[in-house]
C-alpha positions as protocol buffer text, in pm:
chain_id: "A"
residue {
  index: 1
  type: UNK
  ca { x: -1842 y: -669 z: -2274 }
}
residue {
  index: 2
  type: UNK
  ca { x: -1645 y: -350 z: -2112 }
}
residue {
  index: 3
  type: UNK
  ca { x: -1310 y: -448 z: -1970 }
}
residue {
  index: 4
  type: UNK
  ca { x: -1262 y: -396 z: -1584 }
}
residue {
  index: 5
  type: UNK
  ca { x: -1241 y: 1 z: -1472 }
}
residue {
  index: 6
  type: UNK
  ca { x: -842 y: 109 z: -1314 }
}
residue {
  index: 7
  type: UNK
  ca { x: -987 y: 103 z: -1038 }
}
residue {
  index: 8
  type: UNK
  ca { x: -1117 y: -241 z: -1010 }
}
residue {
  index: 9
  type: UNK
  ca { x: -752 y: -366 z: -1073 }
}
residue {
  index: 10
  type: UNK
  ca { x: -658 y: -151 z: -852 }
}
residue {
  index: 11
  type: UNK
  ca { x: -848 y: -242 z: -571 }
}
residue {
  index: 12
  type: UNK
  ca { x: -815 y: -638 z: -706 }
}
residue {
  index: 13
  type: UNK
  ca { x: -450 y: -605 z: -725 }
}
residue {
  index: 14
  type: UNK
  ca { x: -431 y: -445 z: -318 }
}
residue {
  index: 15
  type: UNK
  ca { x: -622 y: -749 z: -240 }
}
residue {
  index: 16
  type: UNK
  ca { x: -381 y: -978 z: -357 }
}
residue {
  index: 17
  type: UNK
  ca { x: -28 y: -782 z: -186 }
}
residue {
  index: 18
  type: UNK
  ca { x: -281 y: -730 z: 114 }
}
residue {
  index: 19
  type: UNK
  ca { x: -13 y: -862 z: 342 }
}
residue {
  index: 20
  type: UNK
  ca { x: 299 y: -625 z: 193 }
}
residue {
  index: 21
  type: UNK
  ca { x: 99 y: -311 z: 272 }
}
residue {
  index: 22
  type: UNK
  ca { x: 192 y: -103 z: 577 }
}
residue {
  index: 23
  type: UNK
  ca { x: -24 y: 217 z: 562 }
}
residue {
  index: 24
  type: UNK
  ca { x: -357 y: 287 z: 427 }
}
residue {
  index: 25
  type: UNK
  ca { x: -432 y: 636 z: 568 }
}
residue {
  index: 26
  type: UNK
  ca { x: -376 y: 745 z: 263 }
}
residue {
  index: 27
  type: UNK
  ca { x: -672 y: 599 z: 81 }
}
residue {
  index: 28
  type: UNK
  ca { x: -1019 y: 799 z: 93 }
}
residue {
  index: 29
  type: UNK
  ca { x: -1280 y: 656 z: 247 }
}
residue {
  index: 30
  type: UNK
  ca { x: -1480 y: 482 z: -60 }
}
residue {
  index: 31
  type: UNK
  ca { x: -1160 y: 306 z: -159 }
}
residue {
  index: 32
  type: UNK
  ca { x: -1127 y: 230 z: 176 }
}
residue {
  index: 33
  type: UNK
  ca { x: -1437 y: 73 z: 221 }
}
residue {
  index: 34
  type: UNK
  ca { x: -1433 y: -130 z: -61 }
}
residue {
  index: 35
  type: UNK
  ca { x: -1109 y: -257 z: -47 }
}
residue {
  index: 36
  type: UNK
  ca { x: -1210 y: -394 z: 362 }
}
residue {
  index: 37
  type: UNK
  ca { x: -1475 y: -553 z: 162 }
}
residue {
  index: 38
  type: UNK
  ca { x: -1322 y: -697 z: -72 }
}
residue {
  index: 39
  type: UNK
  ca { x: -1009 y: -835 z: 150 }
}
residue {
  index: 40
  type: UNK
  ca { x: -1281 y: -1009 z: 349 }
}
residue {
  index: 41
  type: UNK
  ca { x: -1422 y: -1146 z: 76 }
}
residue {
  index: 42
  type: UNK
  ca { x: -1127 y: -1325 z: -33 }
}
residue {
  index: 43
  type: UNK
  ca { x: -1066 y: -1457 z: 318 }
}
residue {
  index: 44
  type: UNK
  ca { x: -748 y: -1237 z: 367 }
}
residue {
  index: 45
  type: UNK
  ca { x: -840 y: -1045 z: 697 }
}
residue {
  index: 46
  type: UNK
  ca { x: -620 y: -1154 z: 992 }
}
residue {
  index: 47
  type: UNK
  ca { x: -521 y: -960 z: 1280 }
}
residue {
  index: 48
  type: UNK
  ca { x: -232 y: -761 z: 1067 }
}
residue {
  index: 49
  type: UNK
  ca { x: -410 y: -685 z: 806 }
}
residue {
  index: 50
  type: UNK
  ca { x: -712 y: -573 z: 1067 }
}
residue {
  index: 51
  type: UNK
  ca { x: -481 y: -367 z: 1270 }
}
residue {
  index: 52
  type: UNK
  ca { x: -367 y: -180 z: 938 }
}
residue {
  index: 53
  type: UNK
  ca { x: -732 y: -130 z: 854 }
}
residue {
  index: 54
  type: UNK
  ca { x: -807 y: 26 z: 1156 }
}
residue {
  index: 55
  type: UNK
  ca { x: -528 y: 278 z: 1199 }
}
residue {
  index: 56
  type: UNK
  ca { x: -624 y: 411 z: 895 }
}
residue {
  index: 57
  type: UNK
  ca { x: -806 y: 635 z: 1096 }
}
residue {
  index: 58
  type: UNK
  ca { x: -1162 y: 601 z: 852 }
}
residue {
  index: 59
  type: UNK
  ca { x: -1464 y: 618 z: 1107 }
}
residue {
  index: 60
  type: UNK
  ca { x: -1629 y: 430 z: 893 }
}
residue {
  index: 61
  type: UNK
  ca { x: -1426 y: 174 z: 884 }
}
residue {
  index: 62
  type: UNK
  ca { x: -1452 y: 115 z: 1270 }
}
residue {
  index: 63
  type: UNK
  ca { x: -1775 y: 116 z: 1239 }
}
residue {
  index: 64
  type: UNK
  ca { x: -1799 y: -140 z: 979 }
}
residue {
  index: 65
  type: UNK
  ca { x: -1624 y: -344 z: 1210 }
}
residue {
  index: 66
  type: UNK
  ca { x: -1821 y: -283 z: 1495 }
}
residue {
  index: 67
  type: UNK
  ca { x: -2146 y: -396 z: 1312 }
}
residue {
  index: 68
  type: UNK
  ca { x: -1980 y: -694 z: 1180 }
}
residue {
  index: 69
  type: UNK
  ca { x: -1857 y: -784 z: 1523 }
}
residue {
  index: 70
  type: UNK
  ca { x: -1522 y: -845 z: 1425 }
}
residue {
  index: 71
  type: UNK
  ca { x: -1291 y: -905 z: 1744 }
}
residue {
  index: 72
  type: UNK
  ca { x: -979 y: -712 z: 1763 }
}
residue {
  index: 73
  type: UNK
  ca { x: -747 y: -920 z: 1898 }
}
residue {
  index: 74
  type: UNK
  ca { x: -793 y: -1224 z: 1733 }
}
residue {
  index: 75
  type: UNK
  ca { x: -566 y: -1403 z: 1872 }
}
residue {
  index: 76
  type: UNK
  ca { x: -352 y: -1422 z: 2232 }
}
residue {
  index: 77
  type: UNK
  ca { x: 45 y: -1323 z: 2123 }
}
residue {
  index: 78
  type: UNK
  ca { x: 233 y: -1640 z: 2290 }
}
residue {
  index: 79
  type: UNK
  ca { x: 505 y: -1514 z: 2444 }
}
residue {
  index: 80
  type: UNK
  ca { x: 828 y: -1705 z: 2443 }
}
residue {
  index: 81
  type: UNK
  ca { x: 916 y: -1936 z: 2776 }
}
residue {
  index: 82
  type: UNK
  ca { x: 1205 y: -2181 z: 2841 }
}
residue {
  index: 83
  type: UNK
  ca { x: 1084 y: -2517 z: 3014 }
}
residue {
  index: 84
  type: UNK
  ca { x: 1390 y: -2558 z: 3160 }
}
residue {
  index: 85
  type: UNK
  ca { x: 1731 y: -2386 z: 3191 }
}
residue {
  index: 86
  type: UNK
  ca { x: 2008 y: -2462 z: 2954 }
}
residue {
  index: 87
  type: UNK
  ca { x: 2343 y: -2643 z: 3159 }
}
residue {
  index: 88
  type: UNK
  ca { x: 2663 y: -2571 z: 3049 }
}
């Protein structure tokens, strides 16, 4: 049995700090890919996450999401409100 390749961790690892990551334009486009893949596959992918996925600025990760019809705003920011005035 061959132990996993650097870049298996490597991607496996990015999957698990998926939240503590900031910037991926970095990362060339295979990586890329597989890392989206793989961050969907372990149920990670929220709107966050999405938005750093997508200005990565990979066309083929846009396109990925376009086939998989992911929405891009998945959710409605709720702004804060007061429901009544504070007295004094």
């Amino acid at each position: 049995m061959r132990p996993p390749s650097l870049r298996s961790l490597t991607i496996d690892n990015a999957v698990l700090h998926i939240y503590h990551i900031h910037d991926l334009s970095s990362i060339p486009d295979p990586l890329l890919l597989q890392l989206f893949l793989k961050t969907i596959e372990a149920g990670k992918l929220n709107e966050k996450v999405l938005s750093v996925f997508m200005n990565a600025g990979s066309e083929s990760i846009i396109a990925l999401i376009d086939s998989l019809q992911i929405p891009r705003n998945l959710f409605n920011p709720i702004l804060p409100t007061r429901c009544k005035e504070r007295q004094l």
